[in-house]
N, C-alpha and C positions, 0 to 999 in steps of 0.2 A: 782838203776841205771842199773843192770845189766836186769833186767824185762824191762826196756823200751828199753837198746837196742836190745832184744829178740823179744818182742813183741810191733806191733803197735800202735800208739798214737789212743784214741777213739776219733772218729768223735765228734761233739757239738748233734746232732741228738740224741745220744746214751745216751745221760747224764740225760735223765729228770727222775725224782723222779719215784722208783716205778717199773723201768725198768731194765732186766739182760743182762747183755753187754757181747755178744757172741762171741769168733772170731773161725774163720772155717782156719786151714793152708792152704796157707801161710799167707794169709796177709786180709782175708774177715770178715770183721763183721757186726752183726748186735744186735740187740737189742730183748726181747720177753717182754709181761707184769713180774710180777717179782710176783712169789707164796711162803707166806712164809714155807712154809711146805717142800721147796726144801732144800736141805742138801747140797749138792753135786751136779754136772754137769748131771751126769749120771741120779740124781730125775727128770729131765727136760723130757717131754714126748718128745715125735718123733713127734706129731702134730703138736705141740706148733712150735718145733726146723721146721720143713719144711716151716711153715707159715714166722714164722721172715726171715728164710734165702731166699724166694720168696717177703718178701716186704723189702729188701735189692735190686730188679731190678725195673725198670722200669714198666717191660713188665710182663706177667705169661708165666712160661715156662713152657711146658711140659716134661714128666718123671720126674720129680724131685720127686717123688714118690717111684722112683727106690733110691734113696741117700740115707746113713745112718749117721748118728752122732755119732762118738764114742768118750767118753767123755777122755782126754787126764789128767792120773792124777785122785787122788779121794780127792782133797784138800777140805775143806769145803768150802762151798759159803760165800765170804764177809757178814756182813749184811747189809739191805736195808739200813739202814742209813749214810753205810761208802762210803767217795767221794775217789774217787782211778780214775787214769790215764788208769789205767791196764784192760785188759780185765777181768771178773769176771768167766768167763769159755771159756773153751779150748776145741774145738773134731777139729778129722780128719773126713775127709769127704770121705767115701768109698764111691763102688755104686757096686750092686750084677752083673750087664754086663761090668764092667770096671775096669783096672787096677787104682791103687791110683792114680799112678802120670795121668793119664789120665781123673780122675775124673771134676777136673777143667776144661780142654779142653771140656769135655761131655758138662757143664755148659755155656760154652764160645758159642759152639755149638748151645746149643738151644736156647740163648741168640740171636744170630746170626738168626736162625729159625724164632724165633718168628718176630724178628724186618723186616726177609724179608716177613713172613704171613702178620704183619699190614700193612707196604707198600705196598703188592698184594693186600690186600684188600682196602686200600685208591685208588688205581689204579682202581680196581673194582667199588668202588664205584665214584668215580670221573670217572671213563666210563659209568656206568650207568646213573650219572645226566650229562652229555652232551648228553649221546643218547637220555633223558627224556628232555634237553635243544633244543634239535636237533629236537626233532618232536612238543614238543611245539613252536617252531621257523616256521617249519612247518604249523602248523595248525594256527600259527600267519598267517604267508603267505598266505596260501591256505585262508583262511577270506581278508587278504587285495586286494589276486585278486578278490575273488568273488564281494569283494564290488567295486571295479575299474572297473568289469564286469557290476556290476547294476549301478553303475554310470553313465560308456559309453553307456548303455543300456538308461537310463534316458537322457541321452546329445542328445544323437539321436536321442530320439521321442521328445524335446525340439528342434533339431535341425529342423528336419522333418515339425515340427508344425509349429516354425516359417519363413520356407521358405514356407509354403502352404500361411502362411499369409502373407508375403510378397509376393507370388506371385499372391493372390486376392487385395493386395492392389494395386501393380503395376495394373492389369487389371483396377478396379475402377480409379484409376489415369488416364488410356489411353482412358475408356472408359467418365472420365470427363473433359479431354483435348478434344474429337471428341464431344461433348456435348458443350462445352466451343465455339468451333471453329462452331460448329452447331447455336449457339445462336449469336456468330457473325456474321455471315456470314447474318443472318434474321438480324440483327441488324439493317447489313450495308443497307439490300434491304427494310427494311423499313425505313431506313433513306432518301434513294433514292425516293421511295413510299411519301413519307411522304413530299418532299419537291415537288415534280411533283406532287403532288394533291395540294399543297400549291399555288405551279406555276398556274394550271387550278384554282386552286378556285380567287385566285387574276383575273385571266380572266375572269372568269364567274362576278366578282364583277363587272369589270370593264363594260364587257358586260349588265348588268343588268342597272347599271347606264346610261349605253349609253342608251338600251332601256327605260329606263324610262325618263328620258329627250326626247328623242323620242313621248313616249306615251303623255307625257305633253304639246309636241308639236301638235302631233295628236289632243287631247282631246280637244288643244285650238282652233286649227284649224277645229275643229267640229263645235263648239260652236259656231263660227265665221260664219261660214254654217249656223248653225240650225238658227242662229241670221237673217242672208240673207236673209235666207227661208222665216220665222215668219216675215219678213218685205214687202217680197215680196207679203206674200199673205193677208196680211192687204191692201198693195196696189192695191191688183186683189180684194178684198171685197169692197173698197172705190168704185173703178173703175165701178164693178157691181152695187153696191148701186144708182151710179151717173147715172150709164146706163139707171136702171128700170126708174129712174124718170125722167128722160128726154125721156122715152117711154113712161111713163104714159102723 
């Protein structure tokens, strides 16, 4: 009873098979592998003791190099197999640039250090990958104007082309609307043409018919003639005939 109100309850971390349950005053513990060859606190090397009381934080601190372990007491070491509440070794914690009571605070100290080194360094490197975001954002950029550049470059000579073509088709258009109105206009004049020869050839038919009823008349009227003639001069023949022999 009087041990545990002395000294602190060990952590569950501290208790596995195997391990020596260190505490540092006032109140810091930690754990090392457990060698059986140790006797005493004091057998415990300074390596061993810096390593466990460095993976007792977080972080690695610096100087802790400079700390010493002085073993508190030369009681024997529990053995490995007994389960105890109790720390199994006791040191004060000197340091060769520091007063005792100051030791601690040294430790608080580079505790303090180190955790503001990681966050200068997370800062560091989270500036780094924005400026590395930043210019690859960048060189995004710089490619989506250049391709908006070759695009509007492409629009234009698509745009270019098809107003050339449309403006050959308009000309073809205007030049087939003056074509269109060309071919009408002959249309109409030989539609005109076309019925005024119509008109003359009806006359000339009509003319043709008159003359040939004409000619028919003529022809009989010839006939009619040559008939007279041919009768006339059968009668001048008789007449002679009747003449001679009435001379003879």
């Amino acid at each position: 009873d009087e041990a545990a109100a002395v000294y602190p309850p060990v952590p569950d971390f501290a208790k596995a098979a195997g391990m020596l349950t260190c505490l540092v005053t006032p109140k810091l513990t930690f754990s090392v592998p457990r060698d059986p060859a140790w006797r005493t606190a004091a057998d415990v090397p300074h390596g061993t003791l810096v390593s466990g009381f460095m993976s007792r934080f977080p972080l690695t601190l610096s100087g802790l190099d400079r700390l010493r372990f002085e073993a508190v007491g030369a009681r024997p070491l529990p053995s490995p197999s007994a389960q105890t509440n109790e720390p199994q070794a006791v040191y004060r914690l000197t340091s060769a640039d520091a007063a005792e009571e100051r030791v601690l605070l040294s430790v608080l100290r580079a505790l303090e250090q180190a955790f503001e080194t990681k966050h200068r360094l997370a800062l560091e490197q989270a500036r780094t990958e924005m400026l590395s975001a930043s210019m690859t954002f960048q060189v995004m950029a710089d490619e989506v104007k250049k391709n908006q550049e070759d695009s509007g470059k492409r629009f234009d000579a698509a745009s270019r082309q098809l107003k050339d073509g449309l403006t050959s088709t308009s000309k073809r258009l205007f030049l087939l609307e003056r074509e269109k109105d060309s071919l009408a206009k002959a249309g109409a004049t030989s539609q005109t043409a076309t019925a005024s020869l119509a008109k003359t050839v009806d006359a000339l038919r009509t003319e043709n018919l008159a003359l040939r009823d004409r000619t028919a008349s003529l022809e009989a009227q010839l006939a009619a003639v040559l008939a007279a003639v041919d009768a006339q001069g059968e009668r001048l023949s008789r007449a002679e005939a009747l003449a001679a022999r009435e001379t003879a």
